[in-house]
C-alpha positions as CSV (number, residue, x, y, z in Angstrom):
1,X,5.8,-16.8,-16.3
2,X,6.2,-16.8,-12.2
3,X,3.6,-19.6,-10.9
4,X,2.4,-19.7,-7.5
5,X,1.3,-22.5,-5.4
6,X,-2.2,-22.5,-4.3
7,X,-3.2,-21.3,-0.9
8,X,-3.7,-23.4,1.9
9,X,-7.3,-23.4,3.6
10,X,-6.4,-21.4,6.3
11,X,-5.3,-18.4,3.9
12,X,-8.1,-18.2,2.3
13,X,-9.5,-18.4,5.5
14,X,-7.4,-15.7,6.6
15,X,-8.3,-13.6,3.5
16,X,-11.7,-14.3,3.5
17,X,-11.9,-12.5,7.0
18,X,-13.6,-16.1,8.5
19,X,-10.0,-16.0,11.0
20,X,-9.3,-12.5,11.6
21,X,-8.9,-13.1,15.8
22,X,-6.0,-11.3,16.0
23,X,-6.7,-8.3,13.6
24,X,-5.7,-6.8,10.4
25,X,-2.6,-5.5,8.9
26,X,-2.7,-3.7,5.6
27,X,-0.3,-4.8,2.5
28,X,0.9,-1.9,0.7
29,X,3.0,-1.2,-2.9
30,X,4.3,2.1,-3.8
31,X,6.0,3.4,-6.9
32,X,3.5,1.9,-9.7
33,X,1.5,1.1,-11.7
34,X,4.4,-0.8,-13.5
35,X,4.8,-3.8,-16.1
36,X,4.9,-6.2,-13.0
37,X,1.6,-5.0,-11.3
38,X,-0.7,-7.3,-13.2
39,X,1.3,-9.6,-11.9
40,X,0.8,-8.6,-7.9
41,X,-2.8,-8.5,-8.7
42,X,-3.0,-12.1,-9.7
43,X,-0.8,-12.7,-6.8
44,X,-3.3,-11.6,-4.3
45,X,-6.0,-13.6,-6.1
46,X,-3.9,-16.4,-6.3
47,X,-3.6,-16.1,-2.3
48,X,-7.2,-16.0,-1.2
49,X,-8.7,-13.0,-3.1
50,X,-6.9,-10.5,-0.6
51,X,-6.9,-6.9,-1.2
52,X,-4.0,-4.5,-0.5
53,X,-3.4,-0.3,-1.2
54,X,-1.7,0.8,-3.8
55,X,0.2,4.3,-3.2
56,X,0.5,5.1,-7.7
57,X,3.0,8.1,-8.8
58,X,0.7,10.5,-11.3
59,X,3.6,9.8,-14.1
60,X,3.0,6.3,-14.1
61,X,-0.7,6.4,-13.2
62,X,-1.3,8.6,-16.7
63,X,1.1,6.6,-18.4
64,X,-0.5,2.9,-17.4
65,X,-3.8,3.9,-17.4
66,X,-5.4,0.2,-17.8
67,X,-3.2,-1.2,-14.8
68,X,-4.5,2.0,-12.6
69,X,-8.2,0.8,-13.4
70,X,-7.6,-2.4,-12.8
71,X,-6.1,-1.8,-9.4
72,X,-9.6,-0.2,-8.7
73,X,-11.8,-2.7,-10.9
74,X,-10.7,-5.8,-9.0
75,X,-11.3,-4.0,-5.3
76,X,-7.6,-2.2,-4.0
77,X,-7.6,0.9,-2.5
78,X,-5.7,3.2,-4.3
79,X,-3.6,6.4,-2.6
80,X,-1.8,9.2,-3.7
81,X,2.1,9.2,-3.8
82,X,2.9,12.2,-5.4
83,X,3.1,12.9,-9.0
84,X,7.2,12.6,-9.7
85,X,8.0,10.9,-6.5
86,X,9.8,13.8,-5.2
87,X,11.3,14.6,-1.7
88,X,8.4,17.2,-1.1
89,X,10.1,18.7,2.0
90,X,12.5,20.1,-0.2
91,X,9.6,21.8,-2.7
92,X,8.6,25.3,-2.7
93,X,5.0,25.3,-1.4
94,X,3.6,25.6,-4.8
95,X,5.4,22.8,-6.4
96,X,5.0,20.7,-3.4
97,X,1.0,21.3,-3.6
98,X,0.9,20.5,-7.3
99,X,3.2,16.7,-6.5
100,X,-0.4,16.0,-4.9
101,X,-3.3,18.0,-6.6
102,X,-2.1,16.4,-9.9
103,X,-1.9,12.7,-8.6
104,X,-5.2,13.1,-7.5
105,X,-6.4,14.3,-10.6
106,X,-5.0,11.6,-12.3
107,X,-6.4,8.8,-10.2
108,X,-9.7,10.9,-10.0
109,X,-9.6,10.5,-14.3
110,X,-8.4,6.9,-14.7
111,X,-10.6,5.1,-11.9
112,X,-13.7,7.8,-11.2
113,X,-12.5,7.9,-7.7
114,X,-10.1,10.9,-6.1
115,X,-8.2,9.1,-3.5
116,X,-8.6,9.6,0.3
117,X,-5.2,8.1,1.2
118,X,-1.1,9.7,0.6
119,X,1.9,8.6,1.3
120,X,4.9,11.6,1.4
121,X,7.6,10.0,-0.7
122,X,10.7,8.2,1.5
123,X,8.7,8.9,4.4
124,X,9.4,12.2,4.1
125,X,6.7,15.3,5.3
126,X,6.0,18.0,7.6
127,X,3.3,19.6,8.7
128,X,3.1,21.6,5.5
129,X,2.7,18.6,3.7
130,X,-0.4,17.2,6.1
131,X,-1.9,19.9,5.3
132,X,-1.4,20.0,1.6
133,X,-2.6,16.1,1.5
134,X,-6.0,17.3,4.2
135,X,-6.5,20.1,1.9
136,X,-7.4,17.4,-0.9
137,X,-9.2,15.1,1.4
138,X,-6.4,12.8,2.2
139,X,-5.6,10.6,5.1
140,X,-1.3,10.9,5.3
141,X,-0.1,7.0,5.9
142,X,3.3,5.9,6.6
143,X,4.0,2.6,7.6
144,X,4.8,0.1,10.9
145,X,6.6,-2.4,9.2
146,X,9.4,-1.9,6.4
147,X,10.2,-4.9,4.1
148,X,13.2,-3.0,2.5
149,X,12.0,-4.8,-0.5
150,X,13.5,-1.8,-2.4
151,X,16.9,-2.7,-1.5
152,X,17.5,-6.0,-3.5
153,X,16.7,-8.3,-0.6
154,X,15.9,-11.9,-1.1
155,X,12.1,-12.8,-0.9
156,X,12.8,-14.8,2.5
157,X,14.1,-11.8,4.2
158,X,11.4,-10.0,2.8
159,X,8.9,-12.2,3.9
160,X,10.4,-11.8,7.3
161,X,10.7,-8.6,7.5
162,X,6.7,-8.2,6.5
163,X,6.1,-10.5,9.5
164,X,7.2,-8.3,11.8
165,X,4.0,-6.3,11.6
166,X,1.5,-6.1,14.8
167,X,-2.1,-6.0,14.6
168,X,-3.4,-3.2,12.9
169,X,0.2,-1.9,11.3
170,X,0.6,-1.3,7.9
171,X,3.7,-3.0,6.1
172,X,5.3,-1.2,3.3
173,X,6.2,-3.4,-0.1
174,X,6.9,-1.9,-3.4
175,X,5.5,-2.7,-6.9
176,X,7.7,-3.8,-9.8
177,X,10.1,-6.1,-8.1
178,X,9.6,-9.8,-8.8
179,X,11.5,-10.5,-5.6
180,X,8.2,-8.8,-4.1
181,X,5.6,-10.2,-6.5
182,X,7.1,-13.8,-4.8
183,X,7.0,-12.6,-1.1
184,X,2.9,-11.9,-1.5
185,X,1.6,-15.6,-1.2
186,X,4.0,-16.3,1.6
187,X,3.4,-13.1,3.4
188,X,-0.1,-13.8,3.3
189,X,0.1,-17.6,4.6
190,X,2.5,-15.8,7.3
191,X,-0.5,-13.7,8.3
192,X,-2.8,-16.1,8.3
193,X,-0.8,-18.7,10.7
194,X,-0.8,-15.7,12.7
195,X,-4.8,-15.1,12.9
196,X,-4.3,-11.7,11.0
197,X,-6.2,-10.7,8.0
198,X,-5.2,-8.5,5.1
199,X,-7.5,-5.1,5.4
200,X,-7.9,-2.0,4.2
201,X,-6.2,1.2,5.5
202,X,-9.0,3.6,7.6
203,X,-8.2,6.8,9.8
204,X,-7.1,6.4,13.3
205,X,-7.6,8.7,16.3
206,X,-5.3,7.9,18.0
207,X,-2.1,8.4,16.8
208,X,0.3,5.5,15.3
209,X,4.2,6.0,15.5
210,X,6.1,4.9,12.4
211,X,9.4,5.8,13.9
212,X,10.6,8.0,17.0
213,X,9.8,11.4,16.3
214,X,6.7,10.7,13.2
215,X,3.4,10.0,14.4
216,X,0.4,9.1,11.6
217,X,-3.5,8.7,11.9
218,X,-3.9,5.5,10.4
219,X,-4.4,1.9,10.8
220,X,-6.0,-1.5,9.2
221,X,-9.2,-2.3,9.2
222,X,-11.6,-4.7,7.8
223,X,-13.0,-4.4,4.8
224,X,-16.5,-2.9,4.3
């Protein structure tokens, strides 16, 4: 079993939303509900109570229907990442559509809540695809900071790579890695040194730039 120190005052602090002069930046995992995310859950307990957005594929949101409720029971946001994590770009229209109408039903089943966030697989969309995800009442977020996480990188370099993150940017982690699951109390002690508090993710009109050439509407935000 992984054990975590406990957080330091200002942490919890941090988490708390007591030292939140500098902003918020939202914490984000993609690709679950897997075995691990219990695991991430207790993490962000562990680390001052924070709360983070979970971006669940419909596969493994039908299939680990206890860790999807949970996600929601214990106060996450919860967004829509397609149902087979597919490049939807690539889709026909129809098949593309369905990637996100039957996530949403999913997540609308297992927690009583259809979600109002998405994330396009790999980054990947078009305008097609904004529509598609407005269509369902969804809010497209990509991401400001990119912790590569995926890649096999140690938890120190994904720590730093998290840290990069401005006020009000959104950093992009994954669920199921334990490399990951031990970068989450660190990250957060990161933020809080920094005056930044974990938020939630909320619509933005004004327009964020994940990379030259894509441009979202989102950005962190307290907590209401």
């Amino acid at each position: 079993m992984t054990s975590f120190t406990s957080p330091s005052a200002a942490a919890q602090a941090a988490a708390s939303g007591s030292r939140c002069s500098e902003g918020y930046v939202a914490m984000t995992f993609d690709d679950g509900p897997t075995e691990r995310t219990a695991g991430y859950l207790k993490a962000l307990r562990d680390a001052g109570r924070v709360r983070a957005t979970f971006f669940v594929t419909g596969t493994l949101a039908d299939g680990q229907r206890a860790g999807t409720r949970r996600i929601v029971a214990e106060g996450h946001q919860v967004g829509n990442h397609s149902y087979t994590h597919a490049d939807l770009v690539g889709l026909d229209a129809a098949d593309a559509f369905a990637e996100l109408r039957d996530t949403s039903r999913v997540i609308r089943t297992r927690t009583g809540r259809a979600p109002t966030l998405f994330r396009p697989p790999f980054g990947s969309t078009d305008a097609r695809t904004r529509r598609d995800a407005a269509r369902l009442g969804m809010t497209e977020v990509i991401w400001t900071a990119d912790t590569v996480d995926w890649s096999g990188l140690p938890t120190e370099t994904i720590v730093a790579n998290a840290l990069t993150v401005k006020p009000g940017g959104i950093i992009l982690m994954h669920d199921g890695l334990q490399t990951t699951l031990a970068a989450i109390p660190k990250i957060v002690q990161g933020l809080a040194e920094r005056s930044l508090c974990p938020g939630r993710i909320a619509y933005s009109r004004t327009s964020v730039q994940a990379w030259p050439g894509l441009t979202f509407h989102a950005k962190a935000a307290p907590w209401r």
